[in-house]
Each structure stands twice: as C-alpha cells, then as structure tokens.
C-alpha positions in Angstrom: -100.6 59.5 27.3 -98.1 59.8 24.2 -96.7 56.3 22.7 -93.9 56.3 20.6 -93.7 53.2 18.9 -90.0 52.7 17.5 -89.3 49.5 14.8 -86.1 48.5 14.5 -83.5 46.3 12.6 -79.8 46.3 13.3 -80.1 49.7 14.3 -77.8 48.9 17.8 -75.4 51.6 17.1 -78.5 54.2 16.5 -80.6 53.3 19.6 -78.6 54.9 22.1 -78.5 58.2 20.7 -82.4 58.0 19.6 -83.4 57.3 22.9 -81.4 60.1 24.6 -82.9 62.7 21.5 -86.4 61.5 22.0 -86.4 61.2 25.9 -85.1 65.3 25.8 -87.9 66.1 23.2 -90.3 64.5 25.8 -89.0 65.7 28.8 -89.4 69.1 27.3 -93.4 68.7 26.7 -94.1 67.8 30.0 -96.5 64.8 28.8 -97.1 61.8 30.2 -95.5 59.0 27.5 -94.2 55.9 26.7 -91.7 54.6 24.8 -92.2 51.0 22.8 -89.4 49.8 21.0 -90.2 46.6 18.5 -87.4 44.3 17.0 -88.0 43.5 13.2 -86.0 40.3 13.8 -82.6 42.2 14.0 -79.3 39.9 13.6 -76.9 42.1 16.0 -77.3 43.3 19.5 -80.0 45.6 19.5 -82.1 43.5 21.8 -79.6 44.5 24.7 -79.4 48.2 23.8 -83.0 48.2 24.4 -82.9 45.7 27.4 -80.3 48.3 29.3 -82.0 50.8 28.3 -85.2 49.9 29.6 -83.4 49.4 33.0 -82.3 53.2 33.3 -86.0 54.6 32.7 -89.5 53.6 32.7 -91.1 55.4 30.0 
C-alpha cells in the first residue's frame, strides 16, 4: 500500500483540486493507497474541505 501524506495550512482553496489530481494519478497505477491529509494548525476552512472530502472516498 501507497500513503500519501499531505501537510497543509490555509491551503482550502488548493485541496479540492489536489485531491481530484492525485486521486486520477492513483487511479491510473492501479495501487492499493491511501490518502492522509494533516492540518498544520490552519486558521480558515480547510478542516471541512478535508472532512467532505473524506465522505466522497475512502482512500
């Protein structure tokens, strides 16, 4: 198994678009991954990104 292990801080408006880049990327291997995104204490709403994100896919 693959883990991707993604800081991030106030990155809200970049998480969306990472996530739908790196889930193609991984999709296209055909490996067996997972995907760990850590807050470094962000001050805006990237918490939630991550949250509904995490309710859409399982990796």
């Amino acid at each position: 198994m693959i883990s991707i292990i993604i800081p991030f801080y106030n990155e809200e408006k970049n998480l969306s678009a990472l996530y739908t880049e790196l889930t193609q990327a991984m999709r296209d291997t055909q490996k067996e991954y997972e995907t760990i995104f850590v807050d470094d204490g962000s001050t805006y709403e990237g918490t939630k990104v991550v949250e509904e994100l995490s309710k859409k896919d399982n990796h």
